[in-house]
KEKE-3310 file (N, C-alpha, C; in steps of 0.2 Angstrom, whole numbers, plus 5000, padded with zeros to 4 digits):
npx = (5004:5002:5011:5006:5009:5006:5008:5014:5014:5013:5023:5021:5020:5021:5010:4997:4997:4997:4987:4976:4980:4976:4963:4958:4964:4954:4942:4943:4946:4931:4924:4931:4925:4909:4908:4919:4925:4915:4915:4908:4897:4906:4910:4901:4897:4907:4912:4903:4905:4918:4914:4913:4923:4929:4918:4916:4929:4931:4919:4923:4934:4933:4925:4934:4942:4934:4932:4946:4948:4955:4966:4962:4971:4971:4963:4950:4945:4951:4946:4931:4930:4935:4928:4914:4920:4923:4904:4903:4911:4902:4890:4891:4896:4884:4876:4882:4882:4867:4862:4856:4842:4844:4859:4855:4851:4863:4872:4864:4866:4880:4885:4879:4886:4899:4900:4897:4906:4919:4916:4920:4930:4940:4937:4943:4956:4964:4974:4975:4965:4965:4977:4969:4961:4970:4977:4965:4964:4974:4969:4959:4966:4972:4960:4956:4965:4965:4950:4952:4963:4952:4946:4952:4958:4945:4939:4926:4914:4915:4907:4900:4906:4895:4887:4887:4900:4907:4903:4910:4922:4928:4929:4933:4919:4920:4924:4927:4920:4933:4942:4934:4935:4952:4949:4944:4953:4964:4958:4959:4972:4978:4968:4974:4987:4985:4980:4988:4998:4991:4989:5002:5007:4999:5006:5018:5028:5038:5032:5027:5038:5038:5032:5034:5039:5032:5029:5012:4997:4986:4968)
npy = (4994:5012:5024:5038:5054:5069:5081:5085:5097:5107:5116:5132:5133:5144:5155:5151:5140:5149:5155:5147:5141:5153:5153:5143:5148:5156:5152:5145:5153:5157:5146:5145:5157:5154:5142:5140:5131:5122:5107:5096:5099:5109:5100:5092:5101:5104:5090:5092:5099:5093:5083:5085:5089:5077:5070:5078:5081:5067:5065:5073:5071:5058:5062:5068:5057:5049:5060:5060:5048:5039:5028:5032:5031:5027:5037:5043:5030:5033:5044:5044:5035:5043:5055:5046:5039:5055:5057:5045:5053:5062:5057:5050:5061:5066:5057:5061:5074:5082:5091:5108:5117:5129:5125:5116:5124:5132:5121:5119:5131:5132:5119:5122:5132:5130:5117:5122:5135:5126:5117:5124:5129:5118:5118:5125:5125:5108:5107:5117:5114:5103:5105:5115:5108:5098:5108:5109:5098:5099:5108:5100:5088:5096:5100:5091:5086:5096:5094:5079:5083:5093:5081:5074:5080:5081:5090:5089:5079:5059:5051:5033:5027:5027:5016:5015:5019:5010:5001:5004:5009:4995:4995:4990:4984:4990:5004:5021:5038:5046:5035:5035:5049:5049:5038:5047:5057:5049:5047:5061:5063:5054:5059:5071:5070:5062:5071:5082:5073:5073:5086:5088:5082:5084:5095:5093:5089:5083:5071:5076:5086:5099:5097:5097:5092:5100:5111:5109:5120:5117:5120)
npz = (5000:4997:5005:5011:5011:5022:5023:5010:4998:4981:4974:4970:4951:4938:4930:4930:4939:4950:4948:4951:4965:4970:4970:4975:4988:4990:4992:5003:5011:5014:5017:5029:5035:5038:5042:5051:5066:5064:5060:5054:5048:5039:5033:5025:5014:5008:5003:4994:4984:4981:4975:4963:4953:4949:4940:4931:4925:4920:4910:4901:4899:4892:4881:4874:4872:4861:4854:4847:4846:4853:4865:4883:4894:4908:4915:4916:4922:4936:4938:4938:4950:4958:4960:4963:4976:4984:4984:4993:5005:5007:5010:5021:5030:5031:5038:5052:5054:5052:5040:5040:5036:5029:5027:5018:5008:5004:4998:4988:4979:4980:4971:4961:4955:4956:4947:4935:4936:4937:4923:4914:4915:4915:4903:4897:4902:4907:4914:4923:4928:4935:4944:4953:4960:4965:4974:4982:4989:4995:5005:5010:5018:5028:5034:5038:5046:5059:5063:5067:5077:5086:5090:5096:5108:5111:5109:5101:5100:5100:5091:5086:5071:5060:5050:5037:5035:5041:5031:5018:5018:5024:5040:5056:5067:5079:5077:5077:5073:5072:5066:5054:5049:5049:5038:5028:5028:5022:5010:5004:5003:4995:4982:4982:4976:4963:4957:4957:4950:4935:4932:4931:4920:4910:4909:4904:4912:4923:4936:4952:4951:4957:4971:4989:5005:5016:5033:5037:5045:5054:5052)
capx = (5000:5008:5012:5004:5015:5000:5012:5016:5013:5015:5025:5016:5027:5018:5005:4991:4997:4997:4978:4972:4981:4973:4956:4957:4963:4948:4937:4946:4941:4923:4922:4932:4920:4905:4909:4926:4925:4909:4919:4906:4893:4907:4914:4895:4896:4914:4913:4897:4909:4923:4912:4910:4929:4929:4914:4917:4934:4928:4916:4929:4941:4929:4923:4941:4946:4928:4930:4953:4948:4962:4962:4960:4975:4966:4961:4942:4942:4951:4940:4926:4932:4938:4920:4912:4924:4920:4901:4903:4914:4898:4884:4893:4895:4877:4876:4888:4880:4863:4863:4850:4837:4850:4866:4855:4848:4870:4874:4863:4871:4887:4886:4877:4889:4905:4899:4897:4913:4924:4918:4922:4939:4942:4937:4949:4963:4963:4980:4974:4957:4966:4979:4965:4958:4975:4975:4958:4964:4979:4966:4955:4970:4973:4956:4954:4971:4961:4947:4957:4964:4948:4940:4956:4957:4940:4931:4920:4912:4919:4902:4902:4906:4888:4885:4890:4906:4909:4903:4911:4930:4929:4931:4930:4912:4919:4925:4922:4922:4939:4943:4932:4941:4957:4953:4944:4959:4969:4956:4959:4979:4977:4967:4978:4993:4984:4980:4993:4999:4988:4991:5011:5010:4997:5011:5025:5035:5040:5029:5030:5042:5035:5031:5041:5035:5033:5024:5007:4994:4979:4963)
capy = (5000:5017:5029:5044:5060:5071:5088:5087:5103:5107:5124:5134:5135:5148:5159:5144:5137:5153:5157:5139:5143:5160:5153:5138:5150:5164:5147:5140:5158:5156:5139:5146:5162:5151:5135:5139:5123:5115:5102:5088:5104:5109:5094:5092:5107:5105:5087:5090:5103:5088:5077:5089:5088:5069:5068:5083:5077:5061:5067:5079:5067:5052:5064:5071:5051:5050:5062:5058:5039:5037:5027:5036:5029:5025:5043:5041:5027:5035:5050:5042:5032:5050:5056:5040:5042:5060:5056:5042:5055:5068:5053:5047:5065:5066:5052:5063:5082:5082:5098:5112:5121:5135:5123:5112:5130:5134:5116:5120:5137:5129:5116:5124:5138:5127:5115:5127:5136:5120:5114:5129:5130:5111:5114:5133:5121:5104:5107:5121:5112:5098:5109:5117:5100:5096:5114:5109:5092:5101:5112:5094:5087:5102:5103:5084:5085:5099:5089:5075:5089:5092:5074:5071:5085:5080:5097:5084:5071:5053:5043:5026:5025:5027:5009:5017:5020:5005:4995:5007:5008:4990:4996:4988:4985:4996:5011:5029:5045:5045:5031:5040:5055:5045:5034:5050:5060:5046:5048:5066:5065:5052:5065:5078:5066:5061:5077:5087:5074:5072:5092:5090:5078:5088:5102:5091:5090:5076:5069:5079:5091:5107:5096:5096:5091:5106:5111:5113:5122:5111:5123)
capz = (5000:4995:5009:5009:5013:5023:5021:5003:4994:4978:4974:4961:4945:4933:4931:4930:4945:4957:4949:4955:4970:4973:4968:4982:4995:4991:4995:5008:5018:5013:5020:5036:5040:5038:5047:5057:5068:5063:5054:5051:5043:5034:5027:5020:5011:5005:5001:4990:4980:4979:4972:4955:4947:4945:4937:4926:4920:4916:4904:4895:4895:4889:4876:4872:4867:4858:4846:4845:4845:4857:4874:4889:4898:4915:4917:4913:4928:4939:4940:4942:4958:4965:4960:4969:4985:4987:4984:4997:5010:5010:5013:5027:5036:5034:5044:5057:5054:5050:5038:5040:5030:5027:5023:5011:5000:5001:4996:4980:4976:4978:4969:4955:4953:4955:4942:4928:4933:4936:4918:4906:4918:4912:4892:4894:4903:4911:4918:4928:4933:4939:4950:4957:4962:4968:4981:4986:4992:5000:5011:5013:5021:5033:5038:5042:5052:5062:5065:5071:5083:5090:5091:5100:5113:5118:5109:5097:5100:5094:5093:5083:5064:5054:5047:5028:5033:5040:5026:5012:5021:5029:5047:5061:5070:5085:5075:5078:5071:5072:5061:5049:5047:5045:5031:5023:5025:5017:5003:5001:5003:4988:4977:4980:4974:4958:4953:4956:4946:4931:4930:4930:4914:4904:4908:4900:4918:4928:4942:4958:4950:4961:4976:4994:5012:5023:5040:5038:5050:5056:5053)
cpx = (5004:5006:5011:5008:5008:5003:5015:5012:5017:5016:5024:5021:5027:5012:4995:4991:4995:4989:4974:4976:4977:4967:4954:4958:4957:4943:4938:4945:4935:4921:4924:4929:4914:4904:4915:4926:4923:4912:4915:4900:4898:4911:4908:4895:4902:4912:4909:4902:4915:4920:4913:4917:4930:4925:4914:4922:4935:4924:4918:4933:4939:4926:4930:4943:4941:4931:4942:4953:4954:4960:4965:4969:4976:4964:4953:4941:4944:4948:4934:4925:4934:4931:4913:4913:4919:4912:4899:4905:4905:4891:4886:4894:4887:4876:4876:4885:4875:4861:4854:4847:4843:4858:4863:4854:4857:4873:4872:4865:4876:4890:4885:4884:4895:4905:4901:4906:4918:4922:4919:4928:4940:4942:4942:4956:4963:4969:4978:4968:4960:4972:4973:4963:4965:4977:4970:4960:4970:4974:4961:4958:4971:4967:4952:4957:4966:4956:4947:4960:4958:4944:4945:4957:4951:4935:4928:4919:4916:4912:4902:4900:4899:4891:4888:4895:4909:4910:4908:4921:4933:4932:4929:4923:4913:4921:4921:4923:4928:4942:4941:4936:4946:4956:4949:4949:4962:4968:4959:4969:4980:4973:4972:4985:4992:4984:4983:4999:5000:4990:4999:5011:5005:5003:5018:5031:5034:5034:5032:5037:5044:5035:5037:5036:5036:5027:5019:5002:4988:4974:4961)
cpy = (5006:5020:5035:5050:5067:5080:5089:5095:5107:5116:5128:5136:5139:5150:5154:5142:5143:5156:5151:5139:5147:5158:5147:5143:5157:5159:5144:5147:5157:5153:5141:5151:5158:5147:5136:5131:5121:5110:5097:5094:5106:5104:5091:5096:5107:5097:5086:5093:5098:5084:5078:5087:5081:5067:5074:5083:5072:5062:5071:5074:5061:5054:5066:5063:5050:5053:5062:5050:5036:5034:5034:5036:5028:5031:5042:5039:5029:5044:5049:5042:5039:5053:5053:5042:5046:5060:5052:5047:5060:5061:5053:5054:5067:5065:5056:5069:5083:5091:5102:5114:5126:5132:5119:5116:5132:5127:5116:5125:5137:5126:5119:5130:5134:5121:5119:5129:5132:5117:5117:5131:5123:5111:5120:5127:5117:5105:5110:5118:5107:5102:5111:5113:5097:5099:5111:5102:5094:5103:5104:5092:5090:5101:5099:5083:5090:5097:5083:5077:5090:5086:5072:5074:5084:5087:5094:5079:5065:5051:5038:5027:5025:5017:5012:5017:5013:5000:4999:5006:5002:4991:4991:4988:4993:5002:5016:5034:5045:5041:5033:5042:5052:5043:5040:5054:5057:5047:5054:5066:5061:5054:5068:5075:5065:5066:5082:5083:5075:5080:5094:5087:5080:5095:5101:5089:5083:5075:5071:5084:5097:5104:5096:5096:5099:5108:5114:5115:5119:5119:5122)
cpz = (5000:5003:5009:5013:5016:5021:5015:5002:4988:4974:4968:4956:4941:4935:4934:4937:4952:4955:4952:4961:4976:4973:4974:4988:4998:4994:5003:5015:5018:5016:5031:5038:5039:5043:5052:5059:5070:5060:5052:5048:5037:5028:5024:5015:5004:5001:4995:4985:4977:4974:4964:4951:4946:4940:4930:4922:4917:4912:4900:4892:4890:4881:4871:4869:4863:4851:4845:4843:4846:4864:4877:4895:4908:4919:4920:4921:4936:4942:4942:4949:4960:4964:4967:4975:4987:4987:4993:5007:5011:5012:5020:5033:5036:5040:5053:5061:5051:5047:5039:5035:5024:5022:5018:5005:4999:4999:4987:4976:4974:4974:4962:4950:4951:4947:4937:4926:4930:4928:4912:4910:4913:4903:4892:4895:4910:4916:4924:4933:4938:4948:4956:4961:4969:4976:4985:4991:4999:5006:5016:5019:5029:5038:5043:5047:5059:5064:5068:5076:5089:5095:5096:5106:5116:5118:5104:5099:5095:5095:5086:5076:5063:5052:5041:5029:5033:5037:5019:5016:5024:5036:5050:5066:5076:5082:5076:5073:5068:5068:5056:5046:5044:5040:5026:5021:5021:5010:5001:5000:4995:4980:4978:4975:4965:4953:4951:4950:4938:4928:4926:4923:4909:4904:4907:4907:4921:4934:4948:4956:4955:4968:4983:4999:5017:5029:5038:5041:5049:5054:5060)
residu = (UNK:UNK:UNK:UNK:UNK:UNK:UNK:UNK:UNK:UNK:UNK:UNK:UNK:UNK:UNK:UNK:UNK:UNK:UNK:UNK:UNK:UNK:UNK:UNK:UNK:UNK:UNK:UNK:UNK:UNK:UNK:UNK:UNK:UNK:UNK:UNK:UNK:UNK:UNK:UNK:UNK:UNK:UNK:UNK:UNK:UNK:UNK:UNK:UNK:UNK:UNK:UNK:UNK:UNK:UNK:UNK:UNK:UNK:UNK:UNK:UNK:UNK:UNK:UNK:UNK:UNK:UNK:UNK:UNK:UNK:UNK:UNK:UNK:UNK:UNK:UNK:UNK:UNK:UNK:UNK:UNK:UNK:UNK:UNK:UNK:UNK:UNK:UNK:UNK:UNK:UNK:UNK:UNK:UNK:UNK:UNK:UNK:UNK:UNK:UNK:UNK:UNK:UNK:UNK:UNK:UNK:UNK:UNK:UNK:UNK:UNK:UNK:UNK:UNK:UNK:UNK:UNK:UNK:UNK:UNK:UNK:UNK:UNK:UNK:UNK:UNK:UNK:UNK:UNK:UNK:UNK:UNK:UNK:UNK:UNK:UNK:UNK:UNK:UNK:UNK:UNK:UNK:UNK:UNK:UNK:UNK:UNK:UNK:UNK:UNK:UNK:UNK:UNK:UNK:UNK:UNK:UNK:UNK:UNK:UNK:UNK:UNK:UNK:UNK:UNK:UNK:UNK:UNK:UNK:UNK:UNK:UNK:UNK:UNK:UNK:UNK:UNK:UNK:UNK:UNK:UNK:UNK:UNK:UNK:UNK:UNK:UNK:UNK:UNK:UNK:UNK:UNK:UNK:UNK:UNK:UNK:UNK:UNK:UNK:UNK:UNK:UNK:UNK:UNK:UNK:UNK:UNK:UNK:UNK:UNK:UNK:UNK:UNK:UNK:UNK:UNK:UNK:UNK:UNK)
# end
């Protein structure tokens, strides 16, 4: 099983990259004057927003070898599965954080808005949509680690893994909360990985070219 590096980050290289950088971190306030440290209200909101760039890259890319009459080279299926997951991470915080009136009319705002944009960013430039994808997963990571932080300090509740998780992560019966979060973080360190590299090789450059581990601060 690969090892996931939770502090990778990958160092913007051009113009592209420091706009997909700037545009996760105009989101990543929004998300923090909102929510600060509801974390199982915002990881509903957020996750619902995750779900959007696998399923939107997959249907670019599925159509992009369509009309080249080229395989896909396990792009397509990999997109999905990161679609799926992040589909799977917002079910199971349902489960956690029963959203309100108010967060399910901002779930539909969000989502609608981000789609549209996320899919005329991807037909302007995949490279970019995917970085951005890649940042997003950076802040996921962060903001799991932070969550993690609280559950463990004893300022959130841990109560007993939702059934869905259990069956979808193969957990343990006695799993908590806390087990959770873990294997969604793992998910998300594993988008950001993918993506960041998907992005490096539409951009001619080696894998992990830009990337480097450094100290990152828990939300």
């Amino acid at each position: 099983m690969k090892t996931l590096i939770l502090t990778t980050h990958h160092t913007p290289s051009d113009i592209s990259d420091r706009i997909a950088l700037g545009f996760t971190k105009a989101l990543r306030l929004l998300a923090d004057t909102f929510f600060a440290k509801r974390y199982g209200h915002r990881a509903i909101v957020l996750e619902t927003v995750a779900a959007v760039p696998g399923m939107v890259g997959a249907t670019l890319q599925h159509l992009r070898c369509l009309r080249r009459m080229q395989q896909d080279q396990g792009w397509i299926r990999t997109l999905l599965d990161e679609a799926e997951n992040e589909r799977m991470h917002l079910m199971t915080f349902i489960e956690v954080a029963r959203p309100n009136w108010l967060e399910r009319v901002l779930i539909l705002l969000t989502q609608g808005a981000f789609y549209n944009a996320f899919f005329l960013l991807y037909l302007i430039s995949p490279k970019t949509a995917h970085r951005v994808v890649g940042y997003f997963e950076e802040e996921a990571v962060i903001s799991y680690t932070g969550y993690l932080a609280e559950i463990d300090a004893g300022r959130h509740a841990n109560p007993p893994a939702p059934r869905l998780a259990i069956d979808y992560w193969q957990l343990p019966e006695t799993a908590t909360l806390r087990d959770v979060v873990l294997a969604v973080r793992n998910d998300e360190a594993n988008h950001r990985d993918v993506n960041h590299d998907f992005a490096d090789r539409l951009a001619g450059q080696p894998s992990g070219a830009h990337h480097r581990e450094e100290p990152r601060k828990a939300a």
